[in-house]
N, C-alpha and C positions, 0 to 999 in steps of 0.2 A: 604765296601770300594772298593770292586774290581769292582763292576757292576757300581758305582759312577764316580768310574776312566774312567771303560771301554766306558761310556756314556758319558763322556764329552769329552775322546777324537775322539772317533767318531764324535760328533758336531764339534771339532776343526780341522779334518781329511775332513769332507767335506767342510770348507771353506777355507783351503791348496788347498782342489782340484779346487774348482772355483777360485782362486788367479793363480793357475798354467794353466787356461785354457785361462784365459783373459789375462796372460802374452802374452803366446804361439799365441793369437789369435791379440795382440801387443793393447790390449786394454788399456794396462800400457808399458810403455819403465822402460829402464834401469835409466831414472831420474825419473820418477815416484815413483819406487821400494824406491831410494834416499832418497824422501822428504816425505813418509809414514814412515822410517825407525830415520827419525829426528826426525819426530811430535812425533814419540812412543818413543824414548829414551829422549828425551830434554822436552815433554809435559806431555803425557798421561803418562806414568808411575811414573815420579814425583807425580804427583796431586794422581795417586794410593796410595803411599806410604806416602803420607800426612793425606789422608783420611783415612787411615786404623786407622793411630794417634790419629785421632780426637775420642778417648772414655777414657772413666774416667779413670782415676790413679788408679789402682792396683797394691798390691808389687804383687799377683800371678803372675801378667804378665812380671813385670819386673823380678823375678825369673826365670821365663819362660824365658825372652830374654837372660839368661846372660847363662843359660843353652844350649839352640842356637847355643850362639857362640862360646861354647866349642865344641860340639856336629858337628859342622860347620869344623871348625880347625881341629879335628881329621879324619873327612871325607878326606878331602883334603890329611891331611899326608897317610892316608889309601892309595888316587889313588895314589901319586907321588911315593910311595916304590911299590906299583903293578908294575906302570909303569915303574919303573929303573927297576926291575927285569926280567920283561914280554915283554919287547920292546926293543932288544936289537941295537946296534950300528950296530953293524957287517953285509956288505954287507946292509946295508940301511942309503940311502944319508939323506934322508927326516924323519930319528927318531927321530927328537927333535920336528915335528910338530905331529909325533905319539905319541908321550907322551905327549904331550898339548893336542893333541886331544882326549886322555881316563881319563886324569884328568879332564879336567874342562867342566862343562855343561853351555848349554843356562836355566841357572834357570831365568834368567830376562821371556826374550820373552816368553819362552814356561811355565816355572816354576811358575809365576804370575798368568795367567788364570786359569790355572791348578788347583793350590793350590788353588787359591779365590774361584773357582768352588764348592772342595771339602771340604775345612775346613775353607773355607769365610773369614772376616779378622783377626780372631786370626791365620790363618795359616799363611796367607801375613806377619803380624805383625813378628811372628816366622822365617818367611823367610828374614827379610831385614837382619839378624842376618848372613844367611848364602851366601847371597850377599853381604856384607859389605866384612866377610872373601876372597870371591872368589875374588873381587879388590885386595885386599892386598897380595892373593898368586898369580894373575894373572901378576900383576905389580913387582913381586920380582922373585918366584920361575920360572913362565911364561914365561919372560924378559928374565930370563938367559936362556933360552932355544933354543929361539929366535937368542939372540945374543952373548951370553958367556960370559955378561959383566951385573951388576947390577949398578944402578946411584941412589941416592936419586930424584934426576929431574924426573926422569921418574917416580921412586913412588909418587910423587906430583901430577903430571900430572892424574896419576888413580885416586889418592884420589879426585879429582878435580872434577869427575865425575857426572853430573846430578844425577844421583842413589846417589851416595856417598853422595853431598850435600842435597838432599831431606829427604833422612835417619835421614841426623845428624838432619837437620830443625824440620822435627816430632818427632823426639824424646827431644830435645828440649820444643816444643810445648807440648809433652806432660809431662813432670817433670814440667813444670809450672804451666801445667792445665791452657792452653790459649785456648779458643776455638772459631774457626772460624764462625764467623757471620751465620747465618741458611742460609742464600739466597744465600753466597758466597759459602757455602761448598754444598750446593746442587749442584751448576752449576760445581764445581770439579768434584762433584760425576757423574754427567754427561759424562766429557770430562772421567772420569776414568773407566766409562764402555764400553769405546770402546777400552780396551786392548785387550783381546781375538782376536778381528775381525779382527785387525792389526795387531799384531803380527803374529799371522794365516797366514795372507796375505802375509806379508814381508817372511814367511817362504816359503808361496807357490812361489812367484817371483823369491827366489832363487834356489829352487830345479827345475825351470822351465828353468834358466840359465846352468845346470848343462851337460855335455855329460853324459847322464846316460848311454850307451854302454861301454863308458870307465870306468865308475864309475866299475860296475858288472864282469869287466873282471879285475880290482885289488884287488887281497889277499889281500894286507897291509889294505885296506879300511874295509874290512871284520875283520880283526881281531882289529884293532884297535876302530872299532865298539863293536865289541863283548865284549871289555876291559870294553866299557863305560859304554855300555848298560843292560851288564849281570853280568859279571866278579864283575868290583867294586860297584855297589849297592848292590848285595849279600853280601860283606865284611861288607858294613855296616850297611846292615840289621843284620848280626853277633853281630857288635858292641853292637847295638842299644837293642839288645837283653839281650845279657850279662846284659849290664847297665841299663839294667829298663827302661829306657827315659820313662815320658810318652807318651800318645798317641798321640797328637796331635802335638808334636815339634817332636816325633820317624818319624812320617811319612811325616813333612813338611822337614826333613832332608833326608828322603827315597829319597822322589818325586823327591825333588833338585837333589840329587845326579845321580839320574838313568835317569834325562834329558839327552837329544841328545850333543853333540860337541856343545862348545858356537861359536855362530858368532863373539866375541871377538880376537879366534883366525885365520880368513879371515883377519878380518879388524888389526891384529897387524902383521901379511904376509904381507898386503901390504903394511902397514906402515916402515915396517924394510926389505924388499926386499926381502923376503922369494917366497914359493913356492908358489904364493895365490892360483892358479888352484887346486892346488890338496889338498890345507886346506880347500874349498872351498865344493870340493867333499866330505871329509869327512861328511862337515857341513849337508851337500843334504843327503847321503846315511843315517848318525845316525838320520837324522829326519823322513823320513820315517816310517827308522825301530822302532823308538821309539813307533810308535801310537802301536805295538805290541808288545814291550818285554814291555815299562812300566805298562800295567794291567796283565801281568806275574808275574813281579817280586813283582809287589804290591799284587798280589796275595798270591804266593809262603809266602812272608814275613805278612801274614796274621796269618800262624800259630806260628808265633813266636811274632808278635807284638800286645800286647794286651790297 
């Protein structure tokens, strides 16, 4: 599993860096960045999470998914008590986006290629389970952190989400055992293997936006890195352990978990008049570092997960 991880994110590491060089060299502007960043949430990763659907009715799978989204749920509560504990208030203006920032990952953008990569689409399949949850704590537990105030509207509004709707749809589709025409799910399948290249990308464009000198000279960004990226995937490597999980949802729940800072929280900064600059940097700095503590800690959690 570790040399699996460690090679795919190497491929996804070098086309970060050609994303980051054609920013830099203004081959893509700041709406360019935009409108790859739409196509990938509003298109290509729907049609991902559709396709994965498209395979026969198994209860294993649906056992497997409901397991997920426990397995999912308890991850979450895992970082949010890290982080109430480990992040404290005192003498820090900006700890409400440091603890959004060690709870919640980019398992969409980076988490999809990733996982597809290494456990193909029963991992995905496993995975919409623990992005379904990450909506639901992003939009409730997230919200308040943000803003100190929880609304059903705004829960709406997340539920309302391309991901969210493309989920319920395939799962749908598949409890009915409705299967998409051959020619039409080819040509998904098409648009859906361009996840990797673009999320990649969209990832490069934004660490290429980033002041990385400022980035390096703040503590807070480093530890709250360190929350993300080491701290709580170990926890729930623990979990996962204790509980048996098996292999293939233990380690689509790992992977999830020990992704970088989600883009979710930039884009709900600048939604709600927060700090974006510096939700931003976190976003830049845990991606980086991700391409090397994730085939660490999937390593490390190698000897416990079988």
């Amino acid at each position: 599993m570790f040399v699996l991880i460690f090679n795919q994110l190497l491929k996804m590491l070098i086309i970060m860096i050609l994303a980051f060089i054609c920013y830099k060299l203004k081959v893509v502007t700041q709406e360019g960045n935009k409108a790859i960043s739409n196509l990938l949430l509003m298109v290509v990763n729907p049609c991902l999470i559709i396709t994965v659907y498209q395979t026969d009715y198994n209860a294993g799978l649906v056992k497997g998914l409901l397991i997920a989204f426990v397995a999912a749920c308890v991850s979450h509560i895992i970082g949010i008590v890290m982080a109430r504990f480990l992040v404290p208030e005192k003498n820090n203006p900006e700890y409400y986006l440091d603890r959004f920032g060690a709870v919640y990952s980019n398992c969409g953008f980076i988490g999809i290629p990733l996982i597809y990569s290494v456990l193909g689409n029963e991992g995905v399949f496993y995975l919409t389970a623990y992005m379904t949850v990450f909506n639901l704590f992003t939009w409730t537990h997230g919200l308040s952190l943000l803003e100190n105030k929880f609304s059903l509207k705004q829960l709406k509004e997340g539920l309302l989400s391309p991901m969210i709707i493309a989920t319920l749809a395939a799962i749908v589709l598949f409890f009915i055992r409705f299967r998409i025409p051959a020619t039409v799910l080819a040509s998904m399948n098409y648009v859906a293997d361009m996840n990797t290249p673009l999320a990649m990308m969209v990832a490069g464009f934004s660490v290429a936006q980033a002041d990385l000198k400022r980035i390096f000279s703040n503590l807070h960004i480093y530890w709250v890195s360190f929350l993300k990226l080491i701290v709580m995937p170990l926890l729930v490597t623990l979990f996962l352990y204790i509980t048996r999980i098996s292999h293939d949802i233990a380690y689509t729940t790992l992977i999830a978990s020990a992704c970088p800072t989600a883009t979710t929280m930039t884009m709900m900064a600048i939604r709600y008049d927060r700090n974006y600059t510096y939700a931003s940097e976190i976003f830049a700095f845990s991606t980086v570092l991700s391409m090397v503590t994730i085939p660490v800690v999937t390593f490390i959690a190698g000897f416990l997960i079988h």
